[in-house]
ZAMARGU-4260 file (C-alpha; in steps of 0.2 Angstrom, whole numbers, plus 5000, padded with zeros to 4 digits):
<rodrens>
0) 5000/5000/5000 | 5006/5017/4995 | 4998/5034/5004 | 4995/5044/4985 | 4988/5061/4985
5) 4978/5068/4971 | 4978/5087/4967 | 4966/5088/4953 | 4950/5094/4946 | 4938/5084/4959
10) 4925/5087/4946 | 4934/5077/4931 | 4927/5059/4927 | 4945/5053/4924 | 4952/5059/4940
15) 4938/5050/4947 | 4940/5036/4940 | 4957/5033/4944 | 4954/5038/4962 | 4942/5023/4961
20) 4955/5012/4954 | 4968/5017/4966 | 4959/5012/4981 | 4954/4997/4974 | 4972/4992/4970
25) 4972/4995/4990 | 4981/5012/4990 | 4977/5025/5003 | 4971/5041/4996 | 4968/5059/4995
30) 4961/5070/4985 | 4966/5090/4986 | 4953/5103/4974 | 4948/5118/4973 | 4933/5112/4963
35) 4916/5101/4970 | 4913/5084/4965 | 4896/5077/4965 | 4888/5067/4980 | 4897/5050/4979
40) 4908/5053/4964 | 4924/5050/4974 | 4928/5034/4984 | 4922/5035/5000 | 4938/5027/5007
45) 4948/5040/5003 | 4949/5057/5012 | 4944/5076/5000 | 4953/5091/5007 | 4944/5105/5000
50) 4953/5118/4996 | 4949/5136/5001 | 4954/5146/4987 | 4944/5147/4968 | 4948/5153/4951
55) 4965/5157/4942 | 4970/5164/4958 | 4968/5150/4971 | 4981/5141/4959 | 4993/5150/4970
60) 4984/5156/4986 | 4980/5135/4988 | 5000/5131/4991 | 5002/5132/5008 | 4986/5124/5011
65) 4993/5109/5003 | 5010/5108/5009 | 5001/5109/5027 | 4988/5094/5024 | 5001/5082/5014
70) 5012/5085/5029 | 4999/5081/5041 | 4992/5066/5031 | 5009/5059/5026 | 5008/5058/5008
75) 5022/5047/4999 | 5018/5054/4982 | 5011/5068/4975 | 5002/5065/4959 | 4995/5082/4951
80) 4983/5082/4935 | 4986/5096/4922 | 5002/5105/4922 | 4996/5122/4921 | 4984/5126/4936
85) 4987/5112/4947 | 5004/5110/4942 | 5008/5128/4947 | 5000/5123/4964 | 5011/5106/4966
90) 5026/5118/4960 | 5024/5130/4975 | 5018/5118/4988 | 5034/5108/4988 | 5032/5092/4991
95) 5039/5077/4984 | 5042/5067/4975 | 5027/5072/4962 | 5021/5066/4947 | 5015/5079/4936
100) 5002/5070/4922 | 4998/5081/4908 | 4984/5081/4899 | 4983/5091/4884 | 4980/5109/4884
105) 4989/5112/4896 | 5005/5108/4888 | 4996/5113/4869 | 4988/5127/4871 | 4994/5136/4889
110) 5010/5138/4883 | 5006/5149/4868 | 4995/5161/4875 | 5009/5171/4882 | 5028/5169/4886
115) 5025/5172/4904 | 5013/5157/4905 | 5025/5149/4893 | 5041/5151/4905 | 5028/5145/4922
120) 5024/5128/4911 | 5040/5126/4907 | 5047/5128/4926 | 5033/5117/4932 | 5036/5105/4920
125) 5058/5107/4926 | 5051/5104/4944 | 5043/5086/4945 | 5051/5072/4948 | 5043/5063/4935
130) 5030/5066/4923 | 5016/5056/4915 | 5007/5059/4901 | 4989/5049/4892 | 4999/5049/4874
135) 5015/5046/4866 | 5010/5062/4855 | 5006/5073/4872 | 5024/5066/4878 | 5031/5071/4862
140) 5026/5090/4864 | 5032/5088/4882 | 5050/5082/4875 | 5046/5100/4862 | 5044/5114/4874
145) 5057/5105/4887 | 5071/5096/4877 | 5080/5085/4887 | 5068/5082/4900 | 5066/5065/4899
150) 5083/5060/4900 | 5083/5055/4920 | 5069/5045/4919 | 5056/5041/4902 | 5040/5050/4902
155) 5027/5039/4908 | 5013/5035/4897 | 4997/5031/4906 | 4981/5030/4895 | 4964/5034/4902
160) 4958/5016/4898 | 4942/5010/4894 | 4929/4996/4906 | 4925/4986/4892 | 4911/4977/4901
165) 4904/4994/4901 | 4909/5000/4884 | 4903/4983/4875 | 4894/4981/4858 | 4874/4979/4858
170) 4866/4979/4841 | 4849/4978/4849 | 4851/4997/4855 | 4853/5003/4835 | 4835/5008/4825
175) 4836/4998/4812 | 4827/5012/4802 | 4838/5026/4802 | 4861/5023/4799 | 4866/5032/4811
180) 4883/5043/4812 | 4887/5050/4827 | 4898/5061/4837 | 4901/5061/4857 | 4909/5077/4862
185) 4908/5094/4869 | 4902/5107/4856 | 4917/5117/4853 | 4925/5122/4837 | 4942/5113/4842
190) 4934/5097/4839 | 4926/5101/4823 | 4907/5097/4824 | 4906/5109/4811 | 4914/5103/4799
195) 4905/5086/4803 | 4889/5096/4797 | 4895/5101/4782 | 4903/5083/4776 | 4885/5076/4780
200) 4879/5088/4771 | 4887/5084/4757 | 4885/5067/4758 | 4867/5064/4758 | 4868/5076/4741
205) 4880/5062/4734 | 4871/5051/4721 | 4877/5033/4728 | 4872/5037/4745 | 4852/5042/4739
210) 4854/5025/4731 | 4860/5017/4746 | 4846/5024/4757 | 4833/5016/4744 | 4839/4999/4745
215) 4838/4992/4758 | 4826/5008/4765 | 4838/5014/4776 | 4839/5034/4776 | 4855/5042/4786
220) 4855/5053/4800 | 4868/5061/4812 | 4867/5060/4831 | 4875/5075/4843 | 4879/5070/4857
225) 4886/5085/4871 | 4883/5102/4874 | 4895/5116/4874 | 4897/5135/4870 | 4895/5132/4849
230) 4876/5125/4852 | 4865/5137/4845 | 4878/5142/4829 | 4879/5121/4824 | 4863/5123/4827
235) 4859/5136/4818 | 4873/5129/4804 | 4861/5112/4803 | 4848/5123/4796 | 4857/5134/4784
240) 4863/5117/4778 | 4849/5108/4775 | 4848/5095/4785 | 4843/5098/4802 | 4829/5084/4799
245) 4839/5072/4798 | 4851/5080/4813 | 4846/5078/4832 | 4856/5087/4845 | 4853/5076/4860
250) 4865/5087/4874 | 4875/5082/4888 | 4870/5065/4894 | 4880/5057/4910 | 4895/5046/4907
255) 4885/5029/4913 | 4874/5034/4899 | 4887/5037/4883 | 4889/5015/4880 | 4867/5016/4875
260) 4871/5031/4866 | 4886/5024/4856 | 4878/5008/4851 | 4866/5019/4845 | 4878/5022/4831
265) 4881/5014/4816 | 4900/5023/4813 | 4908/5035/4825 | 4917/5054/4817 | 4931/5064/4827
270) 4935/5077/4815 | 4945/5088/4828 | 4955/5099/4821 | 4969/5104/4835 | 4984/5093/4842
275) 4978/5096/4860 | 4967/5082/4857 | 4980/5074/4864 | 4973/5059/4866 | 4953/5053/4861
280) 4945/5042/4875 | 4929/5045/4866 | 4935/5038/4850 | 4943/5022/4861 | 4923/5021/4869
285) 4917/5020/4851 | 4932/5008/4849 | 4925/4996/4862 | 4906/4995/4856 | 4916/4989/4840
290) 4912/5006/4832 | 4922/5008/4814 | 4928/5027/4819 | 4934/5044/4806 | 4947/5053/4813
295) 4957/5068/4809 | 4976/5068/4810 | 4979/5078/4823 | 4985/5075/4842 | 4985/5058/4849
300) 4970/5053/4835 | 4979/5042/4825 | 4989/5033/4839 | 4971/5025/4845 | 4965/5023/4828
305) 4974/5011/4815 | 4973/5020/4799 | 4963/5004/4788 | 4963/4994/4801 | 4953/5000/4816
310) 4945/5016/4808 | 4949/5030/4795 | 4962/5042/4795 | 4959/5058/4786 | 4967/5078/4786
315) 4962/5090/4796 | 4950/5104/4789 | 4947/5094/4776 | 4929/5093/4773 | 4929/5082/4756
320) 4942/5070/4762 | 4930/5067/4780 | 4914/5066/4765 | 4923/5053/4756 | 4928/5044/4771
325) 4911/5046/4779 | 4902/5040/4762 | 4916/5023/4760 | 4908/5017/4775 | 4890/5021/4774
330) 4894/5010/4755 | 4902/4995/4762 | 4894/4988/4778 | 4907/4972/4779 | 4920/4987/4780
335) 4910/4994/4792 | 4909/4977/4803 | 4927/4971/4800 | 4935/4988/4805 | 4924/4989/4822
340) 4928/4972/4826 | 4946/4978/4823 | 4944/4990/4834 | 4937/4982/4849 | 4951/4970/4848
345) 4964/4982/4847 | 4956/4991/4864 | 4956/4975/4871 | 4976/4974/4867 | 4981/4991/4871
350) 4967/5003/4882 | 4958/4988/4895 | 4957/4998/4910 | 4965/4987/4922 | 4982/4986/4911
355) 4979/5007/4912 | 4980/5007/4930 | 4996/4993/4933 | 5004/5007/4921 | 4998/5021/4933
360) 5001/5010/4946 | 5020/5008/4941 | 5022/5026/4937 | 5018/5029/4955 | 5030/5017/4961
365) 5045/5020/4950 | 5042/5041/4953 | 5045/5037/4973 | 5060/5026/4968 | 5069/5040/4957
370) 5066/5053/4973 | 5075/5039/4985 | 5088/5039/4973 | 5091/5058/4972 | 5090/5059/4989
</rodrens>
């Protein structure tokens, strides 16, 4: 048994979930945030320090706090999530040995927006005594903006993995009526549900699928599942576009729900079109219901899906070639079955959650061992 503290978002399904996973592994735990977490969301075995101090602000003012409870509790390890708020509060609480995970903004975007937040990413990053990260692509920008970093000790990678009892395939769930495409994300324009839109668009105007949709009867829709602060202008976009009958914006729907949503689904699309998606749980979801998936090139995308194997890889921005891949599967229903079978598989292999947590697990372990040997 190790004593592990979380500093996190308290809010965030994934640091929940590997709270969960942690003390089921039989590690004693803490969780430090300065955001709320619903009623039973976090193991009950594990002990929440709320901290006092909210907003940009409390990043700092929260510190001291910290250091104080980890002192008192007797943490081993300090594992914070997301290198640029909760990383500046690890970096000025002291304690260690910490585990910095990033997660993807805030090694993508944070950086860039000035070179003051650029230098205090970059001097958090310097100060942990490891870091882990949910790609090889998200460690790869790491190794960018701090060459050399990784020459102690390898950059750990430590997927957010998938239940696949869960996240299970279930035909019965689809209307057989309708072939559905289908997206399960926020509605920002980072992850590209616009140009979504426009490529079904321009498919259902294509000649082979108004064919297809004849025989058998099987017409094509699009499912949106999410919310976000584009709503109203996609939804508005559907309409300018023609096709909001066959578009249904469903809205945010809790995590327990998205496995009935995604078997829903006859083929999944993640046309993003910026590398801080670093990484696409959602498309490794859609993966497990043995979803074929479209994806654009961008981030860690095209490490979770097998370009012809497991799914379709196409450009970013690139409406036509996310059309054409969009209309090769609606064509060809044995592609469509043998890539989603592909793809379960190739979750199973890689993204099982168990496996995710012994990696998490070892991360853990080996960033206690490297402070014992700096010591």
């Amino acid at each position: 048994m190790t004593r592990i503290a979380l500093l996190g978002a308290a809010n965030s399904i994934h640091l929940q979930r590997w709270a969960h996973a942690l003390v089921a592994r039989g590690h004693a735990l803490c969780i430090l945030s300065q955001h709320t977490a619903e009623p039973g969301a976090l193991p009950a075995a594990a002990e929440f320090v709320a901290l006092p101090h909210t907003g940009q602000l409390g990043y700092v003012l929260n510190a001291r706090r910290v250091r104080s409870a980890l002192r008192r509790w007797g943490a081993e390890l300090l594992n914070a999530h997301y290198a640029s708020g909760y990383g500046t509060t690890a970096a000025l609480c002291g304690v260690r040995p910490l585990l910095l995970s990033v997660w993807g903004s805030d090694v993508y975007d944070f950086p860039q927006e000035s070179a003051f937040k650029g230098w205090l990413l970059r001097r958090n990053l310097r100060g942990a005594t490891a870091i882990a990260s949910t790609s090889q692509a998200m460690a790869r920008q790491v190794q960018r903006l701090v060459p050399g970093i990784d020459a102690n000790a390898p950059i750990a990678i430590t997927p957010f993995g998938v239940d696949l009892a869960a996240f299970a395939p279930d035909a019965s769930q689809r209307d057989p009526a309708w072939l559905t495409l289908g997206i399960v994300k926020t509605l920002a324009p980072k992850y590209g549900v616009d140009l979504l839109l426009r490529a079904f668009a321009a498919l259902l105007r294509d000649p082979r699928v108004q064919a297809a949709e004849q025989s058998p009867a099987r017409p094509c829709r699009l499912l949106i599942v999410g919310d976000g602060p584009q709503r109203a202008e996609l939804v508005a976009l559907a309409a300018e576009l023609g096709i909001a009958e066959r578009t249904r914006f469903v809205g945010a729907v809790p995590h327990a729900d998205v496995p009935a949503w995604l078997n829903r689904f006859d083929l999944y699309a993640a046309p993003s079109r910026l590398d801080s998606e670093s990484f696409g749980v959602a498309v490794i979801e859609a993966g497990a219901c043995a979803l074929p998936v479209v994806v654009s090139d961008v981030g860690g995308l095209p490490e979770v899906v097998r370009d012809g194997e497991t799914g379709l890889v196409v450009a970013r921005d690139d409406v036509p070639a996310l059309q054409a891949a969009l209309t090769r599967l609606i064509l060809d229903p044995a592609l469509r079955e043998r890539l989603g079978a592909a793809g379960r598989a190739h979750v199973q292999r890689e993204y099982d959650w168990p496996r995710c947590v012994d990696r998490m697990e070892a991360a853990c372990a080996d960033t206690i061992a490297a402070w014992a040997r700096r010591r």
